[in-house]
MARTIMI-813615 format. One record per residue (C-alpha): residue number from 1; residue in one letter; x, y, z. Coordinates in nm, 4 decimals, decimal comma. Example, Ala and Ser with C-alpha at 12.3 -4.5 7.8 and 13.67 -1.06 7.14 Angstrom:
2
<node><resi>1</resi><resn>A</resn><east>1,2300</east><north>-0,4500</north><up>0,7800</up></node>
<node><resi>2</resi><resn>S</resn><east>1,3670</east><north>-0,1060</north><up>0,7140</up></node>
***
This chain:
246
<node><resi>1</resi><resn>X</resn><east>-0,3949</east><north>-0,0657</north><up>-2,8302</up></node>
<node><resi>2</resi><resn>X</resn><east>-0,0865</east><north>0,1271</north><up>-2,6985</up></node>
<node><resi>3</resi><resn>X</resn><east>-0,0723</east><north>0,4811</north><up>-2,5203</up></node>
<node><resi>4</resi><resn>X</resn><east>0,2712</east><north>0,6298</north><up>-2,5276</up></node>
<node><resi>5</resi><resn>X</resn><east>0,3421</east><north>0,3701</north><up>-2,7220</up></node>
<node><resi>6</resi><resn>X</resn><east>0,6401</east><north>0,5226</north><up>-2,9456</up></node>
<node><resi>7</resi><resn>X</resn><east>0,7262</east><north>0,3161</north><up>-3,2664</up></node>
<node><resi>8</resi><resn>X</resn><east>0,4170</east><north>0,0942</north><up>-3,1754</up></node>
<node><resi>9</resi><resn>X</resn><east>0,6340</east><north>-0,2190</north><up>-3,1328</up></node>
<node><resi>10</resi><resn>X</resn><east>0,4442</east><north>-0,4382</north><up>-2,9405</up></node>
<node><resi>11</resi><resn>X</resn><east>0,1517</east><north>-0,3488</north><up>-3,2076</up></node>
<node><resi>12</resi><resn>X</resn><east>0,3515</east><north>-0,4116</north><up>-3,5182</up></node>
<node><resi>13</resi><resn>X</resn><east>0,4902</east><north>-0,7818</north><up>-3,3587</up></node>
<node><resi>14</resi><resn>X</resn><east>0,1484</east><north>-0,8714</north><up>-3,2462</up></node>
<node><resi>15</resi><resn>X</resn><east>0,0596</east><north>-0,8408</north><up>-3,6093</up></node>
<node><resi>16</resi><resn>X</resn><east>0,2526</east><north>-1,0626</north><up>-3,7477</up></node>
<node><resi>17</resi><resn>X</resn><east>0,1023</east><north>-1,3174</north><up>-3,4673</up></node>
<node><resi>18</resi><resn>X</resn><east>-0,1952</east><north>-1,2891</north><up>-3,6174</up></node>
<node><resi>19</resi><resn>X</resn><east>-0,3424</east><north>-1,0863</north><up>-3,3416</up></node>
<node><resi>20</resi><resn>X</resn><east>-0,5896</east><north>-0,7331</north><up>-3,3968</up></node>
<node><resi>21</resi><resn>X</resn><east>-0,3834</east><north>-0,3997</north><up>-3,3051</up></node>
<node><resi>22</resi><resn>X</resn><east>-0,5700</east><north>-0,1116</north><up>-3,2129</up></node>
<node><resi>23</resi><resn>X</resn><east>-0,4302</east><north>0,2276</north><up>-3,2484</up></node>
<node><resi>24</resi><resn>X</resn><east>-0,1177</east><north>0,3828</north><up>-3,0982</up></node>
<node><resi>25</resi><resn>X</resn><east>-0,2283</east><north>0,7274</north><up>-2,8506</up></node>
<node><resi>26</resi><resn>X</resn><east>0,1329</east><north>0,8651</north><up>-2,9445</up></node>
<node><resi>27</resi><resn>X</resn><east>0,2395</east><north>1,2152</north><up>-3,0120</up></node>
<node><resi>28</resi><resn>X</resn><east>0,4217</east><north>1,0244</north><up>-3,3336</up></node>
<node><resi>29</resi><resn>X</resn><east>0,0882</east><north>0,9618</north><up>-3,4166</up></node>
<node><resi>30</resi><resn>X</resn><east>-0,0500</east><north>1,3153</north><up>-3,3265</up></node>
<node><resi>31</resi><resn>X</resn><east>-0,2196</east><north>1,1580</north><up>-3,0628</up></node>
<node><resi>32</resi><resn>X</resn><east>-0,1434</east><north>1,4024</north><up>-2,7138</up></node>
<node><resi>33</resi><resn>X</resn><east>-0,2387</east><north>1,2174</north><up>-2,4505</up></node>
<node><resi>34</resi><resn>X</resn><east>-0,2495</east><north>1,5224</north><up>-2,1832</up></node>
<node><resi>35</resi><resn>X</resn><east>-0,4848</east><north>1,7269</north><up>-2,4217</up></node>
<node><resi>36</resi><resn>X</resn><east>-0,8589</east><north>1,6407</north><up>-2,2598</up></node>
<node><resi>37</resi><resn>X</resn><east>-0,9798</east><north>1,6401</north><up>-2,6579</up></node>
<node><resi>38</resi><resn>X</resn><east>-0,7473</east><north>1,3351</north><up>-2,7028</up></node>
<node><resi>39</resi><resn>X</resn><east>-0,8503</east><north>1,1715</north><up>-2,3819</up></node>
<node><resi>40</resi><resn>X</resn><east>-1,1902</east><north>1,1914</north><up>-2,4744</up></node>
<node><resi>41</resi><resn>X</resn><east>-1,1204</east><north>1,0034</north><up>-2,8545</up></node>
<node><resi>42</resi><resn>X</resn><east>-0,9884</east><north>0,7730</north><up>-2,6377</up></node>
<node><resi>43</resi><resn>X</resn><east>-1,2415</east><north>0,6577</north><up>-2,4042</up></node>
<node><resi>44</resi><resn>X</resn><east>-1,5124</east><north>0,6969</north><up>-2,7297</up></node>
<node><resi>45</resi><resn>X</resn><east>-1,2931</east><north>0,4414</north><up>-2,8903</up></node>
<node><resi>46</resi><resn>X</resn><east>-1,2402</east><north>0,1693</north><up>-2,6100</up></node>
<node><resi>47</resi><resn>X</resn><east>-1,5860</east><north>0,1871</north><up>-2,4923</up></node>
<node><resi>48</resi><resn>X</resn><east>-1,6593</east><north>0,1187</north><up>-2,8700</up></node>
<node><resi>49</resi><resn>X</resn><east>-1,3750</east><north>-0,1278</north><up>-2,9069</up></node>
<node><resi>50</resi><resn>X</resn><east>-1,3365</east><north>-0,2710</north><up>-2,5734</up></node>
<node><resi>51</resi><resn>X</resn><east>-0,9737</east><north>-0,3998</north><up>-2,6310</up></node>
<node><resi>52</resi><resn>X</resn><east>-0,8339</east><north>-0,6771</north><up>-2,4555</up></node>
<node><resi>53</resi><resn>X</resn><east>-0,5081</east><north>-0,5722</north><up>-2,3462</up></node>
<node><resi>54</resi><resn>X</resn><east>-0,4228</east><north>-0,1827</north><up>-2,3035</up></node>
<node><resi>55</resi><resn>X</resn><east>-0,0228</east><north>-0,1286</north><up>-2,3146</up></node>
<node><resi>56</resi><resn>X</resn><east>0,0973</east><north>0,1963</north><up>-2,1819</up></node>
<node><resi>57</resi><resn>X</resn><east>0,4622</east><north>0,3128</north><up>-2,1761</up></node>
<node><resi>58</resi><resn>X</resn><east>0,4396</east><north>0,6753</north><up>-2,0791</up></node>
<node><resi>59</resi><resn>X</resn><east>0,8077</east><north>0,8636</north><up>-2,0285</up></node>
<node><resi>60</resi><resn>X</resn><east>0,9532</east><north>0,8608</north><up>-1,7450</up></node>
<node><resi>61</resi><resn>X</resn><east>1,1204</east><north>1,1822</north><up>-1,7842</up></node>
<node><resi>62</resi><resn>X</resn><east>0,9340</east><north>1,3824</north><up>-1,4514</up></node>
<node><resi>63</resi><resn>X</resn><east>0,9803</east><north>1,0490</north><up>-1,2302</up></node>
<node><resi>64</resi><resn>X</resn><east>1,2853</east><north>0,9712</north><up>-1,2863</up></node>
<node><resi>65</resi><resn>X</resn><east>1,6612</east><north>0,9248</north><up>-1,0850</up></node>
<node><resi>66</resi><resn>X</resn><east>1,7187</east><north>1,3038</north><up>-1,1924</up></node>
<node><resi>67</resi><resn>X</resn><east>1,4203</east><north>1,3915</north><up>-1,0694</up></node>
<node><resi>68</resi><resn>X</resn><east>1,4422</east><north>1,5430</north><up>-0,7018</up></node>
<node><resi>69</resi><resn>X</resn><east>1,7875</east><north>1,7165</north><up>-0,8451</up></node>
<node><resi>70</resi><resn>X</resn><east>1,5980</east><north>1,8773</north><up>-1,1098</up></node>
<node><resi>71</resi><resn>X</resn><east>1,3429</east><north>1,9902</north><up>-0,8834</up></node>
<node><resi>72</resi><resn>X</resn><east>1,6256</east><north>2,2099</north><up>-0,6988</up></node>
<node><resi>73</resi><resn>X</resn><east>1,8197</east><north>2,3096</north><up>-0,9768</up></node>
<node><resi>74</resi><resn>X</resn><east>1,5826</east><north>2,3559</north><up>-1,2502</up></node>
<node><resi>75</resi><resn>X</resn><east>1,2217</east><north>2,4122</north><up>-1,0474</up></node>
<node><resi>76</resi><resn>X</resn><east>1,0323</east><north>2,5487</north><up>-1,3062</up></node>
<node><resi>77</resi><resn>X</resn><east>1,0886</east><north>2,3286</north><up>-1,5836</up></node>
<node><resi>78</resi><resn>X</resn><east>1,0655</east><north>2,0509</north><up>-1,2703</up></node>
<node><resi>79</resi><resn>X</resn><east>0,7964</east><north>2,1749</north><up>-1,2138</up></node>
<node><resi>80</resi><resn>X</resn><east>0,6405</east><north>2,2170</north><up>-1,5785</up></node>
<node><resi>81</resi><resn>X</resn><east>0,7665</east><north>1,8632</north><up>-1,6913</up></node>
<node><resi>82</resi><resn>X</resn><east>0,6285</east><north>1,6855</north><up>-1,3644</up></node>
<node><resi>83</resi><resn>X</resn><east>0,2305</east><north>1,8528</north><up>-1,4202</up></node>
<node><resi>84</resi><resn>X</resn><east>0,2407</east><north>1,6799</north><up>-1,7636</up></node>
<node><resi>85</resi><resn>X</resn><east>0,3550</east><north>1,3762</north><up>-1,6173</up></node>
<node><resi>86</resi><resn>X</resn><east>0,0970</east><north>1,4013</north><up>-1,3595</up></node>
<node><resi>87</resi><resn>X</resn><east>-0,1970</east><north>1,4243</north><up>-1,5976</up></node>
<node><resi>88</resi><resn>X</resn><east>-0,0318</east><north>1,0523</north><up>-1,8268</up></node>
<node><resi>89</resi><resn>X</resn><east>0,0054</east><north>0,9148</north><up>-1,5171</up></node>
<node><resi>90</resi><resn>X</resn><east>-0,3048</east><north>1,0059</north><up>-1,3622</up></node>
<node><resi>91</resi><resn>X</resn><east>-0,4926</east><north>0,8832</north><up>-1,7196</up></node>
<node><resi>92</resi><resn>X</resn><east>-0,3018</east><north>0,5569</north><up>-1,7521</up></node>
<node><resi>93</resi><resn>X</resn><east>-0,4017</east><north>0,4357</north><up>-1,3827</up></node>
<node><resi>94</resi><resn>X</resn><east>-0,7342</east><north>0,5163</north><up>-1,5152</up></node>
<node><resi>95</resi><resn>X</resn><east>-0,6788</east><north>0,3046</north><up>-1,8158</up></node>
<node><resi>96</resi><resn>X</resn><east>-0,5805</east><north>0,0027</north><up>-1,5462</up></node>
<node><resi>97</resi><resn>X</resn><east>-0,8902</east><north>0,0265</north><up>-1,3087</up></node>
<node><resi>98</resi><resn>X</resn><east>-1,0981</east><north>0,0678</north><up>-1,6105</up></node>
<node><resi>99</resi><resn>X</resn><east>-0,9266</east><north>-0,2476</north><up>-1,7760</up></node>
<node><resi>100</resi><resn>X</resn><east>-1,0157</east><north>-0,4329</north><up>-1,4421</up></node>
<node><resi>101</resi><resn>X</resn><east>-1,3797</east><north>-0,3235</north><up>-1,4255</up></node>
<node><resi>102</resi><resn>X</resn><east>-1,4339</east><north>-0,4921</north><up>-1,7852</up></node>
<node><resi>103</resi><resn>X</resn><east>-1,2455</east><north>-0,7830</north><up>-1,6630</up></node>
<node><resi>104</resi><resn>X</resn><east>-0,9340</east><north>-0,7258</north><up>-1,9171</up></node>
<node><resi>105</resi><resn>X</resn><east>-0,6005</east><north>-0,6099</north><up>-1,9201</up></node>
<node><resi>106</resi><resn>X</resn><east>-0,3214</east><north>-0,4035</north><up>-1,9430</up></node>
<node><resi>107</resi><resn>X</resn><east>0,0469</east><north>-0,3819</north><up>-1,8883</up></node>
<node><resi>108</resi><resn>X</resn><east>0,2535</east><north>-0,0230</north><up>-1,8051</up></node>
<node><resi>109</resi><resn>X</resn><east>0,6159</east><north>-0,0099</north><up>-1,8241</up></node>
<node><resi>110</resi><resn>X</resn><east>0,8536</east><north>0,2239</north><up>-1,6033</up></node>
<node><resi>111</resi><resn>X</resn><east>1,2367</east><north>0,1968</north><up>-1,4908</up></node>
<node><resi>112</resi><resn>X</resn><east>1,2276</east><north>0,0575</north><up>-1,1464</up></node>
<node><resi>113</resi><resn>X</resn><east>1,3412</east><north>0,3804</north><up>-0,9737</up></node>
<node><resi>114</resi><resn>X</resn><east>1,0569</east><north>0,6286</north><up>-1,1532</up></node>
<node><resi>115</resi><resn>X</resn><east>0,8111</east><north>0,8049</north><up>-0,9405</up></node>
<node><resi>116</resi><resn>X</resn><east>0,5318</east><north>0,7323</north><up>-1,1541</up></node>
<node><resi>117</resi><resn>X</resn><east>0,3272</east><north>0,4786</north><up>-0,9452</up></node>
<node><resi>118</resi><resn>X</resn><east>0,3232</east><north>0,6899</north><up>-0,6365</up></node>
<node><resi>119</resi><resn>X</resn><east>0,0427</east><north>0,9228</north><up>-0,8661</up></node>
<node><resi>120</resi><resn>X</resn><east>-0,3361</east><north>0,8881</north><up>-0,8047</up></node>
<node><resi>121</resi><resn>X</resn><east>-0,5000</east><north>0,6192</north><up>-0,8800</up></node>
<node><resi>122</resi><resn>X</resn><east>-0,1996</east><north>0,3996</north><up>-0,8947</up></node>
<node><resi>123</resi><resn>X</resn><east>-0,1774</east><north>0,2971</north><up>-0,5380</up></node>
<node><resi>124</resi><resn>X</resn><east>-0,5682</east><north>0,1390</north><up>-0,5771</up></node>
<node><resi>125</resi><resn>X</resn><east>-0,4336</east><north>-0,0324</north><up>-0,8959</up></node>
<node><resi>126</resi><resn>X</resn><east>-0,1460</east><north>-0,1541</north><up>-0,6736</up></node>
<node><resi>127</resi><resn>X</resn><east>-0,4265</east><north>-0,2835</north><up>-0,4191</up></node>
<node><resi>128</resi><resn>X</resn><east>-0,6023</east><north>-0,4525</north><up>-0,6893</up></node>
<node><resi>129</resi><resn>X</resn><east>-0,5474</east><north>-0,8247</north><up>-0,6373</up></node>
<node><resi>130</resi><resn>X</resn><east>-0,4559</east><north>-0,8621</north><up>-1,0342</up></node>
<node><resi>131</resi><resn>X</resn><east>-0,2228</east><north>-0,6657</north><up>-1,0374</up></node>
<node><resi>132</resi><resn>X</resn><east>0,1703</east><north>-0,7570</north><up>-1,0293</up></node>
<node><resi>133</resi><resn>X</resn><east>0,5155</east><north>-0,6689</north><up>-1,1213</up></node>
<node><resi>134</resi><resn>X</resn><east>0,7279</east><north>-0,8303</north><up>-1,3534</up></node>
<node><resi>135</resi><resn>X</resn><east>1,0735</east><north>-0,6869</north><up>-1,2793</up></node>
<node><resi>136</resi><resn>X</resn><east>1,4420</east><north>-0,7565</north><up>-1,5182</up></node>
<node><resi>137</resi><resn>X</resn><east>1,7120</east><north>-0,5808</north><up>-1,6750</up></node>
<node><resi>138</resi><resn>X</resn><east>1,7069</east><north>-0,4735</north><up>-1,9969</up></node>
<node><resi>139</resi><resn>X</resn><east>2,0331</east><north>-0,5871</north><up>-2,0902</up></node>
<node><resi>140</resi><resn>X</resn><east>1,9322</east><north>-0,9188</north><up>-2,0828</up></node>
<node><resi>141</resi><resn>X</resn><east>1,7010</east><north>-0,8001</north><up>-2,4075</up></node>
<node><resi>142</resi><resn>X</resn><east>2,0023</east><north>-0,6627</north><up>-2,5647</up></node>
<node><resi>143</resi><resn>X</resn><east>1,9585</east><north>-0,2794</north><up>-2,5029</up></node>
<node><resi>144</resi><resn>X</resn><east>2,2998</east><north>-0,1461</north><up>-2,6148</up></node>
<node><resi>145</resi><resn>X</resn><east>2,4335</east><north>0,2409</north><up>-2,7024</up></node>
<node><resi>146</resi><resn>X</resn><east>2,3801</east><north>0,2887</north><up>-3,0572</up></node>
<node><resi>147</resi><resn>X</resn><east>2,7632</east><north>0,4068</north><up>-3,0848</up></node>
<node><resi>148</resi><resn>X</resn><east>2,9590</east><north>0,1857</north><up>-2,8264</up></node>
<node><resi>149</resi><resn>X</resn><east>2,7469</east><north>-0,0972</north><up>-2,8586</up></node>
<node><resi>150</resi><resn>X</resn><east>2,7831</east><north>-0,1545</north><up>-2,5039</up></node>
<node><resi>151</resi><resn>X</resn><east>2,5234</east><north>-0,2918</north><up>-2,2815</up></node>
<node><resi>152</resi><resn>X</resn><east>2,2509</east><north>-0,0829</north><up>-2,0818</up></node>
<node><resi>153</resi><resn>X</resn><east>2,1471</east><north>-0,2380</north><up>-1,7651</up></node>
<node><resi>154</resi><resn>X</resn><east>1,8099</east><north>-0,0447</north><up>-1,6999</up></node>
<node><resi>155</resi><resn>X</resn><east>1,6493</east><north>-0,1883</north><up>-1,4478</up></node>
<node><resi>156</resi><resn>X</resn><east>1,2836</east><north>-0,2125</north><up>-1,5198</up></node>
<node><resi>157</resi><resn>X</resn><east>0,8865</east><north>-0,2884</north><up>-1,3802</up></node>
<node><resi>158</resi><resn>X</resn><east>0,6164</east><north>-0,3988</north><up>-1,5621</up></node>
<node><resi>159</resi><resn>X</resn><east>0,3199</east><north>-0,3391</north><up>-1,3919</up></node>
<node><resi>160</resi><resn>X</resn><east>0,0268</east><north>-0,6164</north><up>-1,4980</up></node>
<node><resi>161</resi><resn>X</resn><east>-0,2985</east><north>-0,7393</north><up>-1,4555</up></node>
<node><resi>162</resi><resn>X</resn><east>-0,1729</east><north>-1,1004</north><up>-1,4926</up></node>
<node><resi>163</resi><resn>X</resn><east>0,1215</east><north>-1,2961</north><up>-1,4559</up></node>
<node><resi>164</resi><resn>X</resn><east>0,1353</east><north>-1,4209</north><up>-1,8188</up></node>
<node><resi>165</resi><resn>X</resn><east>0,2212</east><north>-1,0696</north><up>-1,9905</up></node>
<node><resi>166</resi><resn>X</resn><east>0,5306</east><north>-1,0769</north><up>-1,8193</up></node>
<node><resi>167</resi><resn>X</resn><east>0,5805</east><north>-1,4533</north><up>-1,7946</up></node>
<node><resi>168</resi><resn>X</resn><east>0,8953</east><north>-1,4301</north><up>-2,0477</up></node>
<node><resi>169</resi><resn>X</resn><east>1,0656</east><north>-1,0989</north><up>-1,8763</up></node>
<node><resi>170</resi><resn>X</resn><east>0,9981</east><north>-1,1501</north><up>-1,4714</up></node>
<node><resi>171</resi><resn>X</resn><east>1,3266</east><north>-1,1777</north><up>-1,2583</up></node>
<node><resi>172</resi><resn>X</resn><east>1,5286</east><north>-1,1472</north><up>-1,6105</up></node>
<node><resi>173</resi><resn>X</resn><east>1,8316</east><north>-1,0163</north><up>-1,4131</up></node>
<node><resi>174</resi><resn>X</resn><east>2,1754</east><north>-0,9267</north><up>-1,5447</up></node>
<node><resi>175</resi><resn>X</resn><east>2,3575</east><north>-1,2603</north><up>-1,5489</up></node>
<node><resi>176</resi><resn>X</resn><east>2,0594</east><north>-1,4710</north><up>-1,6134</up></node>
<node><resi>177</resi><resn>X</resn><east>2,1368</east><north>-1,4930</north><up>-1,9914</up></node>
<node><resi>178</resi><resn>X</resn><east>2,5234</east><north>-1,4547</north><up>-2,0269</up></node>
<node><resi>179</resi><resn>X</resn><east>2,5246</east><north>-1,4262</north><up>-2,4062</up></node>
<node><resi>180</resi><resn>X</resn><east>2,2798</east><north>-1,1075</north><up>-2,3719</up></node>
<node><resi>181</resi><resn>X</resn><east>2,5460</east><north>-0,8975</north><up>-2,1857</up></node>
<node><resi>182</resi><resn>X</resn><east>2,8660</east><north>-0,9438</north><up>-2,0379</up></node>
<node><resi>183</resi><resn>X</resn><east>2,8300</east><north>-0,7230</north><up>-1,6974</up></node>
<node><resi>184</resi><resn>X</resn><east>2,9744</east><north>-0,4179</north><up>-1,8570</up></node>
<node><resi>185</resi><resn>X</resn><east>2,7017</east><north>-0,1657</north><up>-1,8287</up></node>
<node><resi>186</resi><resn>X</resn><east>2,7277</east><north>0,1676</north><up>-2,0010</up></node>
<node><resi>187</resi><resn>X</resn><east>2,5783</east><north>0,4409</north><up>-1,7397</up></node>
<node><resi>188</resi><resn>X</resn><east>2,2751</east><north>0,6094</north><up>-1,8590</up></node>
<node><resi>189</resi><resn>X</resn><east>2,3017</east><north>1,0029</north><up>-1,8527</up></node>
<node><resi>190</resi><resn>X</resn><east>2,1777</east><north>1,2767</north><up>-2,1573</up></node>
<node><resi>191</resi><resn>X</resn><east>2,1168</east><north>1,1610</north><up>-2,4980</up></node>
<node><resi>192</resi><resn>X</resn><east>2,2042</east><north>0,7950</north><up>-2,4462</up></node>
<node><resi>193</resi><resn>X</resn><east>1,9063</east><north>0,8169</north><up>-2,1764</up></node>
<node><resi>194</resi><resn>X</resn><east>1,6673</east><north>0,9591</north><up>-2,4312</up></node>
<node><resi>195</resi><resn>X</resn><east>1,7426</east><north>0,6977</north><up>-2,7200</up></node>
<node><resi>196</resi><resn>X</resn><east>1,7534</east><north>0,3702</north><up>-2,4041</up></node>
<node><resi>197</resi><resn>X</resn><east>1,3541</east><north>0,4886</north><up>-2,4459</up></node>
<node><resi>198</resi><resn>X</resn><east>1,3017</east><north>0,2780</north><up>-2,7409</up></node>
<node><resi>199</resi><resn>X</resn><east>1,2595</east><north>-0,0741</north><up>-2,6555</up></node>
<node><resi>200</resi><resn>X</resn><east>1,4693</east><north>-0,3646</north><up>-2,7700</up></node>
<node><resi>201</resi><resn>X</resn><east>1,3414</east><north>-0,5898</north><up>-3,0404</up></node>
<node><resi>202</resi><resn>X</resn><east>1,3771</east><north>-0,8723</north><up>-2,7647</up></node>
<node><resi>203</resi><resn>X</resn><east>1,2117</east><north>-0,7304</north><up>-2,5192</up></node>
<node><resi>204</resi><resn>X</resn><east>0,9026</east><north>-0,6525</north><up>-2,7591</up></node>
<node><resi>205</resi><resn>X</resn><east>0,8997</east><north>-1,0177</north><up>-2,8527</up></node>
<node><resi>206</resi><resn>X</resn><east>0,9182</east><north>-1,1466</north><up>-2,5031</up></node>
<node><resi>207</resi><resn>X</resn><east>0,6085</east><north>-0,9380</north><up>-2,3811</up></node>
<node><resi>208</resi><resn>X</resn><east>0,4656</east><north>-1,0041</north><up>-2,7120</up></node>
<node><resi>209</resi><resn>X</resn><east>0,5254</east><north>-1,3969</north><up>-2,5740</up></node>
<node><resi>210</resi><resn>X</resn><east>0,3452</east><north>-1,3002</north><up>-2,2932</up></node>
<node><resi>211</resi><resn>X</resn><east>0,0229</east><north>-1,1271</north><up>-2,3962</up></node>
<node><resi>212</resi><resn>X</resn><east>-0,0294</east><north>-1,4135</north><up>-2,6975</up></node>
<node><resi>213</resi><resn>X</resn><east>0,0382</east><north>-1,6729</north><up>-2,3494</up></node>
<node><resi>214</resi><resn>X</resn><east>-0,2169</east><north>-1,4629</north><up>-2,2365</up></node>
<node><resi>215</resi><resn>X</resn><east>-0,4746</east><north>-1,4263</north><up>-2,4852</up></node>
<node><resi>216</resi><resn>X</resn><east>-0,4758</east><north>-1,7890</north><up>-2,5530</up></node>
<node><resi>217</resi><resn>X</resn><east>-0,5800</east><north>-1,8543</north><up>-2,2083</up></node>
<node><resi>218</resi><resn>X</resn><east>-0,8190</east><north>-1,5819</north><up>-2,1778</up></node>
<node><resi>219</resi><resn>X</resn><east>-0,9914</east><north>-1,8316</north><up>-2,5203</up></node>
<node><resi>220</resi><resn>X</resn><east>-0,9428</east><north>-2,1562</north><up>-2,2870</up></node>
<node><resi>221</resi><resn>X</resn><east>-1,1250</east><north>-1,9925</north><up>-2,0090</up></node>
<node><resi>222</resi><resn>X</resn><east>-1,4173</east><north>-1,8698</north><up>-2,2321</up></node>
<node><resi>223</resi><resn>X</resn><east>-1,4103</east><north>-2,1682</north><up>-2,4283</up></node>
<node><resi>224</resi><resn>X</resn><east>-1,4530</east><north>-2,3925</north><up>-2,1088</up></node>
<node><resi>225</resi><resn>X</resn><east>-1,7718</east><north>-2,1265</north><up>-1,9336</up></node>
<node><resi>226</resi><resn>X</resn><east>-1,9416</east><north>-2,1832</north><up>-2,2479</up></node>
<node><resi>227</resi><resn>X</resn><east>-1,8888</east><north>-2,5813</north><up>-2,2223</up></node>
<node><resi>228</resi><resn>X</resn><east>-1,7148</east><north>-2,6137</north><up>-2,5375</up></node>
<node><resi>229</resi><resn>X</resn><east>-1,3424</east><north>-2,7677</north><up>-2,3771</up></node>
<node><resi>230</resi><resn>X</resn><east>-1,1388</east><north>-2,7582</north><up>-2,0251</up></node>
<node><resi>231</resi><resn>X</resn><east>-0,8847</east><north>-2,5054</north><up>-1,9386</up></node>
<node><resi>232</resi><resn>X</resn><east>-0,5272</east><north>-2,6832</north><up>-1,9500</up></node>
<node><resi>233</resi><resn>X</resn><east>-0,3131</east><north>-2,7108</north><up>-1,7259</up></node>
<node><resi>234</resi><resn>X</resn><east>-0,0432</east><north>-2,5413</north><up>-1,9029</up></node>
<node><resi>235</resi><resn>X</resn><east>-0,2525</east><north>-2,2873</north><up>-2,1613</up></node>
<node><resi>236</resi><resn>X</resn><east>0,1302</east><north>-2,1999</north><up>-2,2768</up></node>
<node><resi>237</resi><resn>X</resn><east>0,1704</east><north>-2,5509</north><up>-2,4531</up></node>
<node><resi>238</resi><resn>X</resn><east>-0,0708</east><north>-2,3666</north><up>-2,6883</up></node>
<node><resi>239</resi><resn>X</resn><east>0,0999</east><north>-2,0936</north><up>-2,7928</up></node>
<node><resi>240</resi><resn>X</resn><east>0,1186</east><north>-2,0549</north><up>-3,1427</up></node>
<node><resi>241</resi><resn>X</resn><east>0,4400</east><north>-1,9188</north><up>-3,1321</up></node>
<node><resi>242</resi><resn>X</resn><east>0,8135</east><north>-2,0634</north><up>-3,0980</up></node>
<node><resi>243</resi><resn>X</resn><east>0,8756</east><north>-2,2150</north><up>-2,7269</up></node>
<node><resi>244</resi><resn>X</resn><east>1,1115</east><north>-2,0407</north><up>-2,5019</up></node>
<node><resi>245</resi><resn>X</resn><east>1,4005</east><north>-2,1713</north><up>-2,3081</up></node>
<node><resi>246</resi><resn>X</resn><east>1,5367</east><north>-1,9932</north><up>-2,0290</up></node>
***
């Protein structure tokens, strides 16, 4: 299941792993996550469903580096842009605490300089014990401009409820995979900003990594309460997709 999830990416990888994908709460989809009718579809479905991971990937646009020069140059669409970013962010730290109180998870992306976390409830998700950050660049996942074909650095956090979702993307700095980008970083500013939204293909397949590194541990751990096997030391041997090196 994916709020703000755009093209659905993660959902249409996870697919082909043989994995369930729930819907995507996306204005693509018609699906407007700051209308309370919307909200309320959502919560009927996951207490129905009761999915195992929740991704959420809400924009950025009222949190980000332009923000505080926006909010002295152009106050009242500031102002206007950063209530509807309120209300997503406000619902997706929702999402998180109620993804901990059913014991599952979630993941929620952001560039590292956004705003976004410092909205209620996300400092009790911060306080959570589950929860961590998984923080890289997103040039190493080959984010280039669609013209120049140059590389994008964008610094990024993934916020998670366990280490494994972001076992393939944590400390993935500029430099750490040469071939991905060669240090010479187009800046982000207008459009290009808009289309750097949209995720690379890598770095959908390296979370993907993660959450199926995940979800086959999350079957060790039940398999082993119910007395049916032992958890292994290394539930990633498992995976049933292709090994990564780094």
């Amino acid at each position: 299941m994916e709020i703000a999830g755009g093209e659905a990416r993660c959902s249409t990888l996870l697919v082909r792993y043989k994995a369930r994908a729930g819907p995507n709460y996306d204005l693509v989809c018609n699906f407007d996550i700051t209308d309370k009718a919307v909200q309320e579809h959502f919560w009927n479905y996951r207490r129905r469903r009761r999915p195992y991971v929740a991704g959420m990937s809400p924009v950025c646009t009222a949190f980000g580096s332009w923000n505080h020069l926006n909010r002295v140059i152009h106050h009242d669409t500031w102002q206007r842009k950063y209530s509807e970013g309120c209300v997503m962010a406000k619902f997706c730290g929702q999402v998180a605490l109620a993804q901990y109180h059913d014991d599952s998870d979630y993941y929620c992306e952001q560039p590292t300089e956004s705003d976004f976390f410092a909205v209620e409830p996300w400092p009790e998700v911060q306080q959570h014990p589950r929860t961590s950050v998984a923080r890289f660049h997103q040039c190493q996942c080959e984010l280039r401009d669609r013209l120049t074909k140059r590389s994008i650095k964008k610094p990024t956090d993934l916020w998670i409820s366990d280490p494994d979702i972001g076992y393939y993307l944590n400390e993935l700095y500029c430099g750490t995979l040469p071939r991905a980008c060669d240090g010479n970083h187009l800046h982000l500013e207008g459009k290009r900003a808009s289309e750097a939204q949209l995720w690379p293909w890598k770095m959908v397949e390296r979370l993907c990594w993660g959450i199926m590194r995940l979800l086959h541990k999350r079957k060790w751990q039940q398999s082993s309460s119910m007395g049916r096997g032992t958890l292994p030391a290394d539930p990633g041997k498992f995976d049933s997709i292709q090994s990564l090196t780094r």
